[in-house]
Structures are given as C-alpha cells and as structure tokens.
PDB file of N, CA, C and O in Angstrom:
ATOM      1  N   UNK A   1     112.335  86.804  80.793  1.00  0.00           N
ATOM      2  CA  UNK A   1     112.902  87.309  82.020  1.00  0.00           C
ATOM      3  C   UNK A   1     113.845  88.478  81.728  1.00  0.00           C
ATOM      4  O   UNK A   1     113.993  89.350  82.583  1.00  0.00           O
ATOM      5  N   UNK A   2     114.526  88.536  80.495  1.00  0.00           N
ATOM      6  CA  UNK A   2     115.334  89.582  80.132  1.00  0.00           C
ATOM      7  C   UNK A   2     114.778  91.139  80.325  1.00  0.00           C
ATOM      8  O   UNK A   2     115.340  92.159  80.724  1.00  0.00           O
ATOM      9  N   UNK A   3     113.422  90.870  79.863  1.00  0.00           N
ATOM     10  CA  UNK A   3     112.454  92.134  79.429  1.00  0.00           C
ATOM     11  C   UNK A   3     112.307  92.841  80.924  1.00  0.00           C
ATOM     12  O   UNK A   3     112.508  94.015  81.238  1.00  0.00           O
ATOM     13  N   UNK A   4     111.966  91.931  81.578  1.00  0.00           N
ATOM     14  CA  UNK A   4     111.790  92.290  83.091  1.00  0.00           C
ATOM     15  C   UNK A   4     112.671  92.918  83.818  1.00  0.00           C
ATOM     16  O   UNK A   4     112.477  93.906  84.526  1.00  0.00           O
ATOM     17  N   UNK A   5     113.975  92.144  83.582  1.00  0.00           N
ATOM     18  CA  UNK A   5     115.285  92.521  84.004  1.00  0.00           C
ATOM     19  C   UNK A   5     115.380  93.905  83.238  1.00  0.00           C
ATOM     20  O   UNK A   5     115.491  94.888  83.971  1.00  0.00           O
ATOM     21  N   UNK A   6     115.347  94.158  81.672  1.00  0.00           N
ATOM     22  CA  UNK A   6     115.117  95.663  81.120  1.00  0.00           C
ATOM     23  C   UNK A   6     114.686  96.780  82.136  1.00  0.00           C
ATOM     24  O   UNK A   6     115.269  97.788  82.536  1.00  0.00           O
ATOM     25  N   UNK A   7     113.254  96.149  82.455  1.00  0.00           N
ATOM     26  CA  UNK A   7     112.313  97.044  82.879  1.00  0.00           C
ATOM     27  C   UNK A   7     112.789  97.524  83.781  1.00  0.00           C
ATOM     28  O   UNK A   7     112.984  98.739  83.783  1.00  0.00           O
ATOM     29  N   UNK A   8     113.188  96.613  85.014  1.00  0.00           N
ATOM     30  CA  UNK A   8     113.803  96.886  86.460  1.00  0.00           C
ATOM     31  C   UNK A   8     115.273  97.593  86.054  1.00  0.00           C
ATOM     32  O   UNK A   8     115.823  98.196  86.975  1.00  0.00           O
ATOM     33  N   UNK A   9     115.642  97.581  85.349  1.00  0.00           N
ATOM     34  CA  UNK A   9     116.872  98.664  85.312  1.00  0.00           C
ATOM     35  C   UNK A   9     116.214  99.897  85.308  1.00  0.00           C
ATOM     36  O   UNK A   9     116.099 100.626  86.293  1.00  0.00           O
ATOM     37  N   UNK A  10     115.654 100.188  83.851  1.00  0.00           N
ATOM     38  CA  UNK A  10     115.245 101.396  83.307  1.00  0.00           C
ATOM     39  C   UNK A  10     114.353 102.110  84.357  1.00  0.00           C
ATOM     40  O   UNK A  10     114.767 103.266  84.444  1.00  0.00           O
ATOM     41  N   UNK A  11     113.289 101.905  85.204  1.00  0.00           N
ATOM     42  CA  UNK A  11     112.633 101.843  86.412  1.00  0.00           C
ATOM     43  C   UNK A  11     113.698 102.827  87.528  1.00  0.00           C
ATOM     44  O   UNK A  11     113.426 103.983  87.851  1.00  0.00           O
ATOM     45  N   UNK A  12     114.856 102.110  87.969  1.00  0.00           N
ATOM     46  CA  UNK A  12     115.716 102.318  88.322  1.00  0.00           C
ATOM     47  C   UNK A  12     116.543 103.731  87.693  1.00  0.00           C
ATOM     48  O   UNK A  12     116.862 104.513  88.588  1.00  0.00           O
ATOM     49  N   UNK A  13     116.915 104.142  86.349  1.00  0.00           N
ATOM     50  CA  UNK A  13     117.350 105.260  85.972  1.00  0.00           C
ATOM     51  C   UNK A  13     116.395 105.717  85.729  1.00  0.00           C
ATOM     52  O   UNK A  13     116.953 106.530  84.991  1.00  0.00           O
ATOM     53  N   UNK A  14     115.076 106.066  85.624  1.00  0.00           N
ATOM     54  CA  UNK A  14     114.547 107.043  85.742  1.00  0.00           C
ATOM     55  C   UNK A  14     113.931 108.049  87.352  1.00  0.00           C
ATOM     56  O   UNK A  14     113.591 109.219  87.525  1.00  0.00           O
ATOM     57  N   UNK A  15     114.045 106.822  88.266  1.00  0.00           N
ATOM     58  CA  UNK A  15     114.048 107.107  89.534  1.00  0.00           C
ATOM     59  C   UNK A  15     115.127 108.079  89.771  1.00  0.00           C
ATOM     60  O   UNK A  15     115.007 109.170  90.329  1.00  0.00           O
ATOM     61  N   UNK A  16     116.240 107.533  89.261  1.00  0.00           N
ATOM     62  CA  UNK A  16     117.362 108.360  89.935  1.00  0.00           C
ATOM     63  C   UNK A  16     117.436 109.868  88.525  1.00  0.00           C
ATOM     64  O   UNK A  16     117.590 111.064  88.772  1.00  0.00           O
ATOM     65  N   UNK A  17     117.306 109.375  87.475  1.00  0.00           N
ATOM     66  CA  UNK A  17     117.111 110.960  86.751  1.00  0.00           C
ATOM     67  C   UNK A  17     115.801 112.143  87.084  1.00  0.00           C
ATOM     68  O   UNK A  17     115.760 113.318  86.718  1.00  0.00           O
ATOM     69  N   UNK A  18     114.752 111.349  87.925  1.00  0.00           N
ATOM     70  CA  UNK A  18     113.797 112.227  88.194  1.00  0.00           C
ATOM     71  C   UNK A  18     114.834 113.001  89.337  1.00  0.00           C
ATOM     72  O   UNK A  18     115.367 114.078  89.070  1.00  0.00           O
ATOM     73  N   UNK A  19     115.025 112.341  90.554  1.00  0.00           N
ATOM     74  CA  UNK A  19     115.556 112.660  91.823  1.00  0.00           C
ATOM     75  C   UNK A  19     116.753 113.657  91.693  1.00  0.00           C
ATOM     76  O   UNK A  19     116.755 114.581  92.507  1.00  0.00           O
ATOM     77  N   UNK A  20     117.846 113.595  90.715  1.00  0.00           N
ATOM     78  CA  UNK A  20     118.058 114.583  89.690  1.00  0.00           C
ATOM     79  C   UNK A  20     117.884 115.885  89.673  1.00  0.00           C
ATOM     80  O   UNK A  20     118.457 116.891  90.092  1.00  0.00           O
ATOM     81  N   UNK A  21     116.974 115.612  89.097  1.00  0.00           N
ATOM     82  CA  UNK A  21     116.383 117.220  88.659  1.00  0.00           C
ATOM     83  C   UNK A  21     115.901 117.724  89.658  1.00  0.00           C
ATOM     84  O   UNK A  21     116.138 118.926  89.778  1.00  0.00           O
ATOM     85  N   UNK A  22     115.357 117.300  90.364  1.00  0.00           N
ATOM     86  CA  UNK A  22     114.716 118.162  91.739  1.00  0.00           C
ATOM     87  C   UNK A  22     115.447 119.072  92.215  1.00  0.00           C
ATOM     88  O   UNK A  22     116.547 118.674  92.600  1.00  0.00           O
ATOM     89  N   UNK A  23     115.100 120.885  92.409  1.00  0.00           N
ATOM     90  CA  UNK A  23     115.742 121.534  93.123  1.00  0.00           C
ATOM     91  C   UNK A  23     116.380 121.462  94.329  1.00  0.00           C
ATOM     92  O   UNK A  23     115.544 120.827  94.971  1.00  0.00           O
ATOM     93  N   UNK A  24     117.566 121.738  95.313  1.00  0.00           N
ATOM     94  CA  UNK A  24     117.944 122.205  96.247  1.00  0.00           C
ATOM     95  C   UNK A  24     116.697 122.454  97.475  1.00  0.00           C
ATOM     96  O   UNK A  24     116.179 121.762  98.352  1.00  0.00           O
ATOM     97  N   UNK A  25     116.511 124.425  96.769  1.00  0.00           N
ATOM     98  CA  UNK A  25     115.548 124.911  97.828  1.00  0.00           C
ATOM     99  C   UNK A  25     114.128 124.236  97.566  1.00  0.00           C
ATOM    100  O   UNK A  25     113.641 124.194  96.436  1.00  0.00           O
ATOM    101  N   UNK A  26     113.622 123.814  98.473  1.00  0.00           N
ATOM    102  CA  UNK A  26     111.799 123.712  97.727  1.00  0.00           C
ATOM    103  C   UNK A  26     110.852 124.898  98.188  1.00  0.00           C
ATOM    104  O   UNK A  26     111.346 125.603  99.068  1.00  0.00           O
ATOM    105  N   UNK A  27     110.029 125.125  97.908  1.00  0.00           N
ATOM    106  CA  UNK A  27     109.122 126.336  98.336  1.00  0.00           C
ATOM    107  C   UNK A  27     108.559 125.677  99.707  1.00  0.00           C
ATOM    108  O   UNK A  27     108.524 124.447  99.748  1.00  0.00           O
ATOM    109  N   UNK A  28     108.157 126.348 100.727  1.00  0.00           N
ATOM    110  CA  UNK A  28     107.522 125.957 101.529  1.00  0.00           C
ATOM    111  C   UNK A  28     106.346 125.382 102.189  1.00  0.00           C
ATOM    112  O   UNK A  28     106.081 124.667 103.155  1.00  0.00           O
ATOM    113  N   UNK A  29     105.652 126.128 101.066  1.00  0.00           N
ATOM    114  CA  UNK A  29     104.011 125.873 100.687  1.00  0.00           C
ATOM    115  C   UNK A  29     103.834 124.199 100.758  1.00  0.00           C
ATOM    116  O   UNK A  29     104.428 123.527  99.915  1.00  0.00           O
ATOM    117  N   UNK A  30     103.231 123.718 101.501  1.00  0.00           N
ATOM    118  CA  UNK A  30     102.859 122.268 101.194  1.00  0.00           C
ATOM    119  C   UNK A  30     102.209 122.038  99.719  1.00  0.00           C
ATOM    120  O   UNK A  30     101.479 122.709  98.989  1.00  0.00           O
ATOM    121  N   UNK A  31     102.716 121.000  99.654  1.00  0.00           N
ATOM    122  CA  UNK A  31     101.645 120.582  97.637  1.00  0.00           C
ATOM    123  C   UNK A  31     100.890 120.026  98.181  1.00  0.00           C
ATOM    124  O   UNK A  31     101.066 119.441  99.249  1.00  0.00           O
ATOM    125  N   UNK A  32      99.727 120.104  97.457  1.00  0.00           N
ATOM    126  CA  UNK A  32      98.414 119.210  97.412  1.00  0.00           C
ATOM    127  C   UNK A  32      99.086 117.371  97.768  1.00  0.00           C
ATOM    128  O   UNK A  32     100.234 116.959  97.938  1.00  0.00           O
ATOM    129  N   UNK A  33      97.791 116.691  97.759  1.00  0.00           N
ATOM    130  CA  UNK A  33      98.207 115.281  98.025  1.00  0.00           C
ATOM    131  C   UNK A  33      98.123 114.819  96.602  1.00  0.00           C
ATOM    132  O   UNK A  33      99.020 113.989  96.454  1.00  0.00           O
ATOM    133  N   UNK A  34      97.485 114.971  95.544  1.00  0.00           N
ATOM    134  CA  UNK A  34      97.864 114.555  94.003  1.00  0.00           C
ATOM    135  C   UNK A  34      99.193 115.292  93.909  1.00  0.00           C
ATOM    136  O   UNK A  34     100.112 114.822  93.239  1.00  0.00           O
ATOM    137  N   UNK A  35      99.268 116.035  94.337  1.00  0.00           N
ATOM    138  CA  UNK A  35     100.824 116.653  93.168  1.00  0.00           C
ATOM    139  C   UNK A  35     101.635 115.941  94.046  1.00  0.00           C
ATOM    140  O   UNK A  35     102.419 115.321  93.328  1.00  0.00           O
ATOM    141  N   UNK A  36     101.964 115.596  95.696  1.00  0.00           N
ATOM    142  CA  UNK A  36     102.958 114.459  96.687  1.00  0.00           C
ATOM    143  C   UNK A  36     102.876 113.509  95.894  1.00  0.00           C
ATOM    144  O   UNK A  36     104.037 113.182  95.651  1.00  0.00           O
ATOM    145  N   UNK A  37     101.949 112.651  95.157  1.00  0.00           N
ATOM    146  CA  UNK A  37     101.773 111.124  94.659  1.00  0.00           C
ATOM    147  C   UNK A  37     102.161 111.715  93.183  1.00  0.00           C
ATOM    148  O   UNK A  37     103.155 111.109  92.784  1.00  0.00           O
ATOM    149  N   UNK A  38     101.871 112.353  92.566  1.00  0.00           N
ATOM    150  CA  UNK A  38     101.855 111.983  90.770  1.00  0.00           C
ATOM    151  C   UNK A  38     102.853 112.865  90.197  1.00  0.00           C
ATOM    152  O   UNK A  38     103.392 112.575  89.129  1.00  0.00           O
ATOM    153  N   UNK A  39     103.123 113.881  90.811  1.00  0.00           N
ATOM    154  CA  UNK A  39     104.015 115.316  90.402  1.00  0.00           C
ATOM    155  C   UNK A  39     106.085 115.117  90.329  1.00  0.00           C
ATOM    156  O   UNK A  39     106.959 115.348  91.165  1.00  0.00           O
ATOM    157  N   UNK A  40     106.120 114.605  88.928  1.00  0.00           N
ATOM    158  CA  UNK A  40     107.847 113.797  89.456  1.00  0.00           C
ATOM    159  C   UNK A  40     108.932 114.826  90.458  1.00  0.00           C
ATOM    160  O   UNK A  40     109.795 114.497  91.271  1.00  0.00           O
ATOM    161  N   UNK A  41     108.521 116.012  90.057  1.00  0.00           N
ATOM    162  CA  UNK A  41     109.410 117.081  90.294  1.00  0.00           C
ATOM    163  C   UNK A  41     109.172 117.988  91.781  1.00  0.00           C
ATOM    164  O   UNK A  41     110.006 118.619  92.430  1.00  0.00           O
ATOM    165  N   UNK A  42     108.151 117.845  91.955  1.00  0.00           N
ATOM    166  CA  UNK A  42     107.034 118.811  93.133  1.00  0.00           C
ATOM    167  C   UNK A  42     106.713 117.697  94.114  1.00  0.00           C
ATOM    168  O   UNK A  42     106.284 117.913  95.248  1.00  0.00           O
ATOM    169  N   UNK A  43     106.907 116.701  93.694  1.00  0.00           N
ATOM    170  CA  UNK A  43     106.324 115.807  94.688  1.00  0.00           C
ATOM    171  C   UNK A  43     107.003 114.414  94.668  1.00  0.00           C
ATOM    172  O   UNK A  43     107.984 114.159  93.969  1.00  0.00           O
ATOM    173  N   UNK A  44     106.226 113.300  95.727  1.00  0.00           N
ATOM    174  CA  UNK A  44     107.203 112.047  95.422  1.00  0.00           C
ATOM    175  C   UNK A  44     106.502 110.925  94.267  1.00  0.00           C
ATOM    176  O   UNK A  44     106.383 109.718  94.477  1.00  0.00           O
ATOM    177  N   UNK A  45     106.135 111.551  93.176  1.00  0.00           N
ATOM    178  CA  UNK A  45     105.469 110.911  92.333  1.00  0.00           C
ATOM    179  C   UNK A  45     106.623 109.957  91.783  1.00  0.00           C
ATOM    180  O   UNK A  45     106.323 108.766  91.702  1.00  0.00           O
ATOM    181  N   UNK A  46     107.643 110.259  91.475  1.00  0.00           N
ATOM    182  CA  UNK A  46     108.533 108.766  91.145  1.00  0.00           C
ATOM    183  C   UNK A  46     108.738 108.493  91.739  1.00  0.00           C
ATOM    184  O   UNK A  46     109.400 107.523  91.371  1.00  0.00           O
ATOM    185  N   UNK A  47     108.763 108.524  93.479  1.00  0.00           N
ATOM    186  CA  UNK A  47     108.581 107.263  94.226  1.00  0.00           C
ATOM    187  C   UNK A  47     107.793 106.552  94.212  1.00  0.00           C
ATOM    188  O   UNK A  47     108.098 105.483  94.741  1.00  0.00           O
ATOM    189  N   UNK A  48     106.482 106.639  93.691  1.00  0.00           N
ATOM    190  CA  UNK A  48     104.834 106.610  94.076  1.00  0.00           C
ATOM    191  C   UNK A  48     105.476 105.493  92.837  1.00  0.00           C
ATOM    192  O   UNK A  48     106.012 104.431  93.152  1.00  0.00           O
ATOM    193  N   UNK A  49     105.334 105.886  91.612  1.00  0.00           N
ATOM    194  CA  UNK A  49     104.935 105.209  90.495  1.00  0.00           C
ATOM    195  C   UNK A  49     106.077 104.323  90.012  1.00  0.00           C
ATOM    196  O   UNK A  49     105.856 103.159  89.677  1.00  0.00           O
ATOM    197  N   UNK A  50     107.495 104.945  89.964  1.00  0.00           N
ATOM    198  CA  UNK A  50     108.909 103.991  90.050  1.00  0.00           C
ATOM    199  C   UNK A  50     108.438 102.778  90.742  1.00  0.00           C
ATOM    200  O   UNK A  50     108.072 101.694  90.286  1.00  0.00           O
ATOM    201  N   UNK A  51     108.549 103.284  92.144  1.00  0.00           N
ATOM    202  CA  UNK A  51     108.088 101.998  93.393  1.00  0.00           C
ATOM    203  C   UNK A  51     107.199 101.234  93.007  1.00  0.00           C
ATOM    204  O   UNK A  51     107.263 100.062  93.378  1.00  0.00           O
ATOM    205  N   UNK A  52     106.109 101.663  92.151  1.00  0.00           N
ATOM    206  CA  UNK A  52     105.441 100.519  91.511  1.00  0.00           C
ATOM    207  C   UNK A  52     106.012  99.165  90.841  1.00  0.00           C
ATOM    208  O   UNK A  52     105.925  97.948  91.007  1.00  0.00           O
ATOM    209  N   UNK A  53     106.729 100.210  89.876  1.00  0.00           N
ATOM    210  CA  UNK A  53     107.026  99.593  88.734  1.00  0.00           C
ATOM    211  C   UNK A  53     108.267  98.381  89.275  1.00  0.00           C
ATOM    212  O   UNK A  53     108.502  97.284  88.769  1.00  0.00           O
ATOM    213  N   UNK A  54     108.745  98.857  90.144  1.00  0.00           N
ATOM    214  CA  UNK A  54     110.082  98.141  90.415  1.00  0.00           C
ATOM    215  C   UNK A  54     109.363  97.051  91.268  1.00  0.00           C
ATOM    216  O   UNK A  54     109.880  95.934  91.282  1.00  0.00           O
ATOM    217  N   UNK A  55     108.322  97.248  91.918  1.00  0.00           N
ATOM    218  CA  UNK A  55     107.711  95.832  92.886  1.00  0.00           C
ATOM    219  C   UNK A  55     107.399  94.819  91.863  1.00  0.00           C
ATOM    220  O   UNK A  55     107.858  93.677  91.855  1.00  0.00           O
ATOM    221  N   UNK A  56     106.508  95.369  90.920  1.00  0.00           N
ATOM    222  CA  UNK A  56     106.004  94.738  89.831  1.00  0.00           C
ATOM    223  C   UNK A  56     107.098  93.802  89.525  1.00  0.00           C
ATOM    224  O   UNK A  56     107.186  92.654  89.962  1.00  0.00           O
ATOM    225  N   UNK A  57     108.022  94.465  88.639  1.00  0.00           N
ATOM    226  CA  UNK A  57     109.300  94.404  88.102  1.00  0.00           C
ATOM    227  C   UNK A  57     109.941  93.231  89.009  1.00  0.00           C
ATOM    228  O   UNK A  57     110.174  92.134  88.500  1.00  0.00           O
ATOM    229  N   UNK A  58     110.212  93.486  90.335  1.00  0.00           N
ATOM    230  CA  UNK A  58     111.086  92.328  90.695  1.00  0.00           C
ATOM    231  C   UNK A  58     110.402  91.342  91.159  1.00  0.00           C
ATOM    232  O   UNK A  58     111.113  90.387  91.472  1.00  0.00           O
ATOM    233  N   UNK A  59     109.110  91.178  91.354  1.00  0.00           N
ATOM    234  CA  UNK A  59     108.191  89.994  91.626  1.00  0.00           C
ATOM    235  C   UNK A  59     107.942  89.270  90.485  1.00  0.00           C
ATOM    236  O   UNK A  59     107.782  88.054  90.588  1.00  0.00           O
ATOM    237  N   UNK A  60     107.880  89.849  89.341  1.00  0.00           N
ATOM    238  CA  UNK A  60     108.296  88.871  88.199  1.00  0.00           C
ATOM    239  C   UNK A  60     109.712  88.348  88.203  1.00  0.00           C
ATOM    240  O   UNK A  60     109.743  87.121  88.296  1.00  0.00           O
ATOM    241  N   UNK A  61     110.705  88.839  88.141  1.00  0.00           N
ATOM    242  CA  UNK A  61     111.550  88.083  88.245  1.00  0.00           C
ATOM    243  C   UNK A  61     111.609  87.237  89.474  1.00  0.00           C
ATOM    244  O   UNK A  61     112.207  86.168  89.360  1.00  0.00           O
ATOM    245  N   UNK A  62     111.036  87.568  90.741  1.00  0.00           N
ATOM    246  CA  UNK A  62     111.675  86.453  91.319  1.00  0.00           C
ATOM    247  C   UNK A  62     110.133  84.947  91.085  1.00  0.00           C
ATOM    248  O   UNK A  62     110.032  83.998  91.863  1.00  0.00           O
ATOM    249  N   UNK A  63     109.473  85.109  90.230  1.00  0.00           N
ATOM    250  CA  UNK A  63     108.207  84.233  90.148  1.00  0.00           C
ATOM    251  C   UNK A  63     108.859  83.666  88.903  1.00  0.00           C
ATOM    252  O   UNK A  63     108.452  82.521  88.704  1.00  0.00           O
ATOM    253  N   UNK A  64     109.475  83.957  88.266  1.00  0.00           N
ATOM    254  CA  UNK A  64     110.600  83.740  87.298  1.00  0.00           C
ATOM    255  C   UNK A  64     111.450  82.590  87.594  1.00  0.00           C
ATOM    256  O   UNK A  64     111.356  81.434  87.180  1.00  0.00           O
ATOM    257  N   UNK A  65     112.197  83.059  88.295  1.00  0.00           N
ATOM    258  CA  UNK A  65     113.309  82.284  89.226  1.00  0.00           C
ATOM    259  C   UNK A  65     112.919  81.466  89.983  1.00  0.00           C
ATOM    260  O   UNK A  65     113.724  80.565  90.222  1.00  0.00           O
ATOM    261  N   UNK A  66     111.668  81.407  90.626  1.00  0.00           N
ATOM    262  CA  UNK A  66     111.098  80.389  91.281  1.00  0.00           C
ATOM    263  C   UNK A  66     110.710  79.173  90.486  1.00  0.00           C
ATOM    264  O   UNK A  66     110.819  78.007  90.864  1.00  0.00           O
ATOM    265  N   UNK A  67     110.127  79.705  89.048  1.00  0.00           N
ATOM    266  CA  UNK A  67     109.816  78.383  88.021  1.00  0.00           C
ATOM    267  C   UNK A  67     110.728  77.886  87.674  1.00  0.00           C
ATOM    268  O   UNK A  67     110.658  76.691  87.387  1.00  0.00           O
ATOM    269  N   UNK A  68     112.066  78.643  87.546  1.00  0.00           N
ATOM    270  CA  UNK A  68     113.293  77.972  87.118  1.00  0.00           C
ATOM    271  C   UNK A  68     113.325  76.797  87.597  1.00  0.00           C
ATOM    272  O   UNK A  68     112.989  75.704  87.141  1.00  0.00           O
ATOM    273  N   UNK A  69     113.964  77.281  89.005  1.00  0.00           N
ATOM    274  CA  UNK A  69     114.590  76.200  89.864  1.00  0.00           C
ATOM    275  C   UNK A  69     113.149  75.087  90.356  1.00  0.00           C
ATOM    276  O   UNK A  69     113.558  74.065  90.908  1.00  0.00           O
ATOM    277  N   UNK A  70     111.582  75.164  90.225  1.00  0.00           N
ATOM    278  CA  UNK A  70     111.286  74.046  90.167  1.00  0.00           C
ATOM    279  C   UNK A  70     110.886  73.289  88.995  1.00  0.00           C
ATOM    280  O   UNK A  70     110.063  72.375  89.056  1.00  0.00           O
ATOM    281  N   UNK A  71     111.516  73.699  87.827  1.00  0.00           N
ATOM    282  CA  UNK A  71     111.512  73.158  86.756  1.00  0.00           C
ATOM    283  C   UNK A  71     112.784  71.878  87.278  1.00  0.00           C
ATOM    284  O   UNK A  71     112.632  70.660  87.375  1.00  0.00           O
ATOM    285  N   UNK A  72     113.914  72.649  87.519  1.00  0.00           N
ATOM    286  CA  UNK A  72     114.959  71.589  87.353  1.00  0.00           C
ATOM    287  C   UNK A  72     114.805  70.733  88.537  1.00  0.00           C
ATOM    288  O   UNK A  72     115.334  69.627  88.422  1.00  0.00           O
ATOM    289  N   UNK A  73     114.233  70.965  89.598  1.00  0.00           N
ATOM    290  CA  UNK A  73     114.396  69.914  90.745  1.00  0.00           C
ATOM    291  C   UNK A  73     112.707  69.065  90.438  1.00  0.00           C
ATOM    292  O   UNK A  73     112.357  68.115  91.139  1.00  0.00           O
TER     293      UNK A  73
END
C-alpha cells in the first residue's frame, strides 16, 4: 500500500510541475485532438494521463483499505 501511496503522490507533483510550465499566453490556433489528450505542455495531456494514474492510484488504495478493515472485522 506504501508503493501506491508513492505513486499517488508523485502522480500528483508531476501534475502540478507539468501545469507549471505551461505558458501564460497560448496561441490561438486550436491543437489537434491528440496533442488536447497526450501533449503535457500544448494540451491537457497531464490531465488525460495524471488523471489516470491517480484513479488507478487511489482505487488501489481504497481496495486496500477495504481488505484491511474486513480482515479485522
């Protein structure tokens, strides 16, 4: 569960170091729909793929936490 808990942090700072870097102005030009999904910088690709990781990420822990507590009861 630790590893998980790792993951869901790190998940978490890279979300916010992508979001970061992103310019101010953006160009106006719409991006393609691959570069919106996969592009960290041009597009919302670390939302796309972060958001993965962090669903992933906290559904293990809480499937985690669920075995806990019916271990002990």
């Amino acid at each position: 569960m630790v590893v998980w808990l790792i993951l869901l942090g790190g998940a978490f700072t890279i979300l916010i170091l992508f979001r970061q870097r992103r310019v101010e102005s953006e160009a106006l030009e719409i991006p393609s729909a691959m570069v919106m999904l996969f592009h960290p910088t041009k597009g919302e690709g670390d939302l796309t793929l972060c958001g993965a990781v962090i669903l992933y990420s906290f559904s293990r822990v809480v499937l985690e936490l669920f075995e806990i507590v019916r271990n002990v009861f």
